[in-house]
C-alpha positions as CSV (number, residue, x, y, z in Angstrom):
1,X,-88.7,-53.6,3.0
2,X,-88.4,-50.6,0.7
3,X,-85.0,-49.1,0.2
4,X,-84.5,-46.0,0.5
5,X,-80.9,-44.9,-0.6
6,X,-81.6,-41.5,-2.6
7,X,-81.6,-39.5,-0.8
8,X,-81.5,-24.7,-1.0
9,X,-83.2,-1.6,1.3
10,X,-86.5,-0.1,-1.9
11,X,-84.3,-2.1,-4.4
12,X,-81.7,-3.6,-2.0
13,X,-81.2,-0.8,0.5
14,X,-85.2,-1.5,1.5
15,X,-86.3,-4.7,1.2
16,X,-89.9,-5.2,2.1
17,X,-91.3,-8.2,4.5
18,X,-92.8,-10.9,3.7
19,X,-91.7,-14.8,3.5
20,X,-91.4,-19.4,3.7
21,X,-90.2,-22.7,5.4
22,X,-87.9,-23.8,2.6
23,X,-86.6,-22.7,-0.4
24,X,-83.8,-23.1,-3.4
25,X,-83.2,-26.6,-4.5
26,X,-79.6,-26.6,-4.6
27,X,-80.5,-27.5,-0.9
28,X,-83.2,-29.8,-1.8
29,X,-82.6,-33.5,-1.6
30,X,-80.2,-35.9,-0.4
31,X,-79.0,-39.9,0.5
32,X,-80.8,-41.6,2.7
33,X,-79.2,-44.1,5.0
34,X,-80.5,-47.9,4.3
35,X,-80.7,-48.0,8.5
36,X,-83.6,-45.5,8.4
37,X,-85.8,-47.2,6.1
38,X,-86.4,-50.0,9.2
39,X,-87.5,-47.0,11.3
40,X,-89.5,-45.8,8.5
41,X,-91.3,-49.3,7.7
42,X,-91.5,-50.2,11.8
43,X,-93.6,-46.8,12.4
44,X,-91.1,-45.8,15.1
45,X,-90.1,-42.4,13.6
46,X,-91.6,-38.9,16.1
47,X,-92.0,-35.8,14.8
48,X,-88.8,-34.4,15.7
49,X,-87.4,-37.4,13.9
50,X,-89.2,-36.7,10.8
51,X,-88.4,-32.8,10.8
52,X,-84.4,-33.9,11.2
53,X,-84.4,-35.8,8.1
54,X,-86.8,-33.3,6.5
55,X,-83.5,-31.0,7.4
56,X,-81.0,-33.2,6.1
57,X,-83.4,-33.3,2.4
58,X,-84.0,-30.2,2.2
59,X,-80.6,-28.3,3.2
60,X,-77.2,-31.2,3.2
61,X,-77.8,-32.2,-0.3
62,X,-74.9,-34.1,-1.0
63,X,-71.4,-32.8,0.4
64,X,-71.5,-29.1,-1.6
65,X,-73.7,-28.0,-5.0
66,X,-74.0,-25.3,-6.9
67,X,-77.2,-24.0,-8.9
68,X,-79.0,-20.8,-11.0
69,X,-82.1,-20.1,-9.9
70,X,-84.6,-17.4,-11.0
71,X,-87.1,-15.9,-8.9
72,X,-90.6,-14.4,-10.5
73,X,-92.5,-11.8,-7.6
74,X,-95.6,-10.5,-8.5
75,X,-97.1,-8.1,-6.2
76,X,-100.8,-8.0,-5.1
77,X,-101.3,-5.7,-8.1
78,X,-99.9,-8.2,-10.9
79,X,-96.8,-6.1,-11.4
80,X,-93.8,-8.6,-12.1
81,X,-89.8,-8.4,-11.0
82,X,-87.5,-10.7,-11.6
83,X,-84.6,-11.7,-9.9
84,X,-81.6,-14.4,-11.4
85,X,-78.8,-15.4,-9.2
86,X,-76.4,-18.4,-9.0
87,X,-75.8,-20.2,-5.9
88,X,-72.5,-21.8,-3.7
89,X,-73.1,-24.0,-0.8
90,X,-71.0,-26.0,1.1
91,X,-71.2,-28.3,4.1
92,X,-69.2,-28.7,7.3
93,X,-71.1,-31.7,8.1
94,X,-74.8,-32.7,8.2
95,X,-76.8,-31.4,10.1
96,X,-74.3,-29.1,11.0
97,X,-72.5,-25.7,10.1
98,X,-72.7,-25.0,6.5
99,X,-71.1,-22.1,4.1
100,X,-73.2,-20.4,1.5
101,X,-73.2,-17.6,-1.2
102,X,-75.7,-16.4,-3.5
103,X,-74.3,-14.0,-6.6
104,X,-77.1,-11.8,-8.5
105,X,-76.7,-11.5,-12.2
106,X,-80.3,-9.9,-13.1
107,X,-81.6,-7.3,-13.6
108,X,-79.3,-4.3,-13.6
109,X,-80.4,-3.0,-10.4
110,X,-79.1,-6.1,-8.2
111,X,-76.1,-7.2,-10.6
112,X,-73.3,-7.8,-8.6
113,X,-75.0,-8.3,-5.1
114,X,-74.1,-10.6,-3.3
115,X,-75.6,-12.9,0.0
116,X,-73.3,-14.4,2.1
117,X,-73.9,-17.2,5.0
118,X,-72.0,-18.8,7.4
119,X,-74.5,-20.9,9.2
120,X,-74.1,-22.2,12.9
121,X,-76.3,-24.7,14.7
122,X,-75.4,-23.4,18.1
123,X,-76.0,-19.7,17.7
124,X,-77.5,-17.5,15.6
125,X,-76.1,-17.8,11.8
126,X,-73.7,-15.0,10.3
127,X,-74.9,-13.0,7.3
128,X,-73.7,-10.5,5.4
129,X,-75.0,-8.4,1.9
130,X,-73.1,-6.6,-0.6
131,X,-74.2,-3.7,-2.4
132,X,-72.0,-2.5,-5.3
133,X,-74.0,0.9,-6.1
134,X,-72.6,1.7,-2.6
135,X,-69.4,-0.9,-2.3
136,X,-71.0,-1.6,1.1
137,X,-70.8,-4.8,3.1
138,X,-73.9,-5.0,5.2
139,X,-74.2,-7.4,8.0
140,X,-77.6,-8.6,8.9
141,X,-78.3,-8.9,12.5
142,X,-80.3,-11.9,13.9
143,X,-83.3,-9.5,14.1
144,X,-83.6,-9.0,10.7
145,X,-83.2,-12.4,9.2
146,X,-87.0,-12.8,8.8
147,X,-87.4,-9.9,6.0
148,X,-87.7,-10.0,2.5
149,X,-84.8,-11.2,1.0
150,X,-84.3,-8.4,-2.6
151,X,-87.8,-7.9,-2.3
152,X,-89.2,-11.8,-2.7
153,X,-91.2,-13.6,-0.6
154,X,-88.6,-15.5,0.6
155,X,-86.8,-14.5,4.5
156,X,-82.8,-14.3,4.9
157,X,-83.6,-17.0,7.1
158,X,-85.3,-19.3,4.4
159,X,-82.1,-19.2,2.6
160,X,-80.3,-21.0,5.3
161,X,-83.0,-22.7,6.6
162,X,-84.7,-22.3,10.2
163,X,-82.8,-23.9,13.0
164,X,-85.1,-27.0,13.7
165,X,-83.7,-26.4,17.3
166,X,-86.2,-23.1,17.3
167,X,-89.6,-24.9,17.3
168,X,-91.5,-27.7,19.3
169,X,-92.9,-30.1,16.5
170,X,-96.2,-33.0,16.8
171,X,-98.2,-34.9,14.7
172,X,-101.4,-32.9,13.9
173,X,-102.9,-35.6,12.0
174,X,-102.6,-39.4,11.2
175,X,-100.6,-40.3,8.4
176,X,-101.2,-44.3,8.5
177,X,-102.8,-44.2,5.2
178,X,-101.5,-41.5,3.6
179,X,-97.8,-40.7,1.8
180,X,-96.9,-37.5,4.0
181,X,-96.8,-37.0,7.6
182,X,-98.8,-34.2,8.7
183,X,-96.7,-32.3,11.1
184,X,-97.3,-28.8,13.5
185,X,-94.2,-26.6,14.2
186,X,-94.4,-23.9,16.7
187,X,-92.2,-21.4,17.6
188,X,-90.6,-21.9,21.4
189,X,-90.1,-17.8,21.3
190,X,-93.0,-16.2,19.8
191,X,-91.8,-13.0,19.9
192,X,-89.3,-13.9,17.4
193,X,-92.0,-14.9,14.3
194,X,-94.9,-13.3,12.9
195,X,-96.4,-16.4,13.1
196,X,-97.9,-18.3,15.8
197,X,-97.7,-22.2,13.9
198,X,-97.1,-23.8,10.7
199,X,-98.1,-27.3,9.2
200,X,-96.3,-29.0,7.0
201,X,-97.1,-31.9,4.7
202,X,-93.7,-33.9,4.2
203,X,-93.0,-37.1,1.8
204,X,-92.9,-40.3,3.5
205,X,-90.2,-41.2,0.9
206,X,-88.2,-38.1,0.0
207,X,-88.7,-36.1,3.2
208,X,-88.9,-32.7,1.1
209,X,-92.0,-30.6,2.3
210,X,-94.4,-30.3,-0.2
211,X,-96.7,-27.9,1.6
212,X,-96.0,-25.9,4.2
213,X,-99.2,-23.2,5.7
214,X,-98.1,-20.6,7.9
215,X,-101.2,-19.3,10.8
216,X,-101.6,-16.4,13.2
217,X,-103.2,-16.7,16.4
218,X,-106.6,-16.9,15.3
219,X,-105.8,-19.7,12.8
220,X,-106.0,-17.2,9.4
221,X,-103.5,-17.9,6.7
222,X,-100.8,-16.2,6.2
223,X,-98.7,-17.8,3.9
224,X,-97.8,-21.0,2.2
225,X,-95.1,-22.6,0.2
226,X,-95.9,-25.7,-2.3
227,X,-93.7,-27.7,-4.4
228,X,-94.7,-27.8,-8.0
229,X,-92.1,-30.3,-9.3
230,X,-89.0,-32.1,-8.5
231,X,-86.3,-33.5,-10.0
232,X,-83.7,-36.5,-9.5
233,X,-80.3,-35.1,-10.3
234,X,-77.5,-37.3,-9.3
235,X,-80.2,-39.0,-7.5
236,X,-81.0,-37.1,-5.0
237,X,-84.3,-35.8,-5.3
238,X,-84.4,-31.7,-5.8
239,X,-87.0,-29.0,-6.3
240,X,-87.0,-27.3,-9.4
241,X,-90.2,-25.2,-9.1
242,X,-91.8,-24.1,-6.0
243,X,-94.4,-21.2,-5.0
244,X,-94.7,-19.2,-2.3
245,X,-98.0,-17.1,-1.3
246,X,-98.9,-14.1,1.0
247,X,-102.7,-14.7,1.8
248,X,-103.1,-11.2,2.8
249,X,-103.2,-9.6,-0.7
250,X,-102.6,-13.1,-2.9
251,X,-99.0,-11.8,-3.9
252,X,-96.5,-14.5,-4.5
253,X,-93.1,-15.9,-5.7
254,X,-92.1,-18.6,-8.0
255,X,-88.6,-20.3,-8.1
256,X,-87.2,-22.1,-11.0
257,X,-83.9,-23.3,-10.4
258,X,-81.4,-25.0,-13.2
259,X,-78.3,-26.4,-14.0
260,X,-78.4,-27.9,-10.6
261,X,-74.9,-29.7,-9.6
262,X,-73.5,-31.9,-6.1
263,X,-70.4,-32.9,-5.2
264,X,-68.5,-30.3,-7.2
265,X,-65.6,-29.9,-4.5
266,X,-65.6,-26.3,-3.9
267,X,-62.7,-25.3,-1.8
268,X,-63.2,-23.3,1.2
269,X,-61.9,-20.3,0.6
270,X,-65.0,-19.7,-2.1
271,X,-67.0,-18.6,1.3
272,X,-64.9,-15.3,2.5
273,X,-65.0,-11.7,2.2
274,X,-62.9,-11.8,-0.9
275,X,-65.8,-13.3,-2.7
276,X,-67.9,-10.9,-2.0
277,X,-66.0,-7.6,-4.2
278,X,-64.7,-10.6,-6.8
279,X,-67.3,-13.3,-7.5
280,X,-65.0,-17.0,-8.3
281,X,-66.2,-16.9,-11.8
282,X,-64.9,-20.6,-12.7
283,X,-67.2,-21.6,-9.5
284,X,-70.1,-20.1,-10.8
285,X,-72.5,-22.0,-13.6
């Protein structure tokens, strides 16, 4: 039997739409329980049971973390931004509510924002932006939580991560021979997406996606995320480098991410409005 035991408005003020499944690699990763594996090995695992643990790897990494990350966005015209940003996160329990913040420290025009989450399973999650040229907390309503996050391709919602609870999942395609499954998502409210499914390609062993393709009605690409490398850091496997692309005009965005820690023991009160006006420097890598 194999064991498997190792187990993220114009400038600010306008942010532009566009968009993923999964993203930042603090929340990539995580330990697998050694009662899984008979599941695994015995074939018995759904789809729904293979999108939950696909949860658990890709946002509960370990108990907190912490991370830098740096975001490359080129538009559909080859013109470059960058974006850096370190990142808090911190679990209630798995699979459950979690606490995250994201500080911007490059370039000039976003230094000093700051993303705040308090995610919650049963409703829709809390989230709140601060902009220092205006010393302005934001709050971003449910309806806005699939936009551009500071102008990536990235939503606010692929910084939490989507609420499995949102979409029906089923195989789309046997993975008996193969090391991913091959599994469908689509949205029980389709009013609430601008897309109609997605399929995603997810490793047997790690349960990160590798590659996830976003469709319209008619079936045409609209985006995809793929996984370029990952890492084992304190053995949990993590993504280091992934790429997102908008099919529509071949603009995309690259994360790198660095530096990437679990288990730190962040206290609680890192996650609160305080934080927002007065990052906790000896938090943040």
């Amino acid at each position: 039997m194999n064991t498997l035991t190792k187990h993220l408005e114009k400038r600010i003020v306008k942010l532009s739409r566009i968009g993923i499944y999964s993203l930042l690699a603090l929340t990539s990763g995580m330990s697998f329980l050694n009662s899984w594996a008979s599941e695994i090995n015995s074939g018995e695992l759904d789809a729904n049971a293979v999108i939950e643990k696909s949860n658990l790897a890709s946002y509960y990494a370990g108990d907190d973390g912490s991370a830098e990350a740096r975001m490359l966005i080129v538009d559909a015209k080859g013109n470059k931004q960058m974006r850096q940003f370190s990142i808090l996160r911190k679990d209630k329990v798995d699979q459950g509510d979690q606490d995250m913040m994201v500080f911007f420290s490059r370039p000039t025009d976003v230094k000093g924002t700051v993303f705040r989450v308090a995610k919650k399973v049963e409703r829709d999650d809390d989230r709140w932006l601060y902009l220092p040229a205006l010393d302005l907390v934001k709050r971003i309503s449910a309806g806005d939580k699939r936009t551009s996050f500071v102008g990536s391709h990235f939503f606010y919602e692929d910084v939490s991560g989507r609420n499995p609870k949102e979409d029906s999942f089923a195989f789309y395609r046997d993975s008996t021979d193969s090391n991913s499954y091959f599994i469908k998502g689509e949205p029980k409210d389709p009013n609430s997406v601008e897309f109609a499914y997605y399929e995603a390609e997810i490793d047997k062993t790690t349960f990160l996606p590798m590659l996830v393709t976003y469709f319209d009605q008619k079936g045409n690409k609209l985006r995809q995320m793929s996984v370029l490398k990952v890492k084992n850091i304190q053995g949990k496997p993590t993504v280091v480098h992934s790429r997102i692309e908008q099919f529509s005009d071949n603009s995309y965005t690259e994360m790198r991410f660095r530096n990437v820690k679990y288990d730190v023991g962040l206290p609680q009160s890192v996650f609160s409005e305080r934080s927002l006006k007065s990052p906790p420097k000896a938090w943040l890598n």
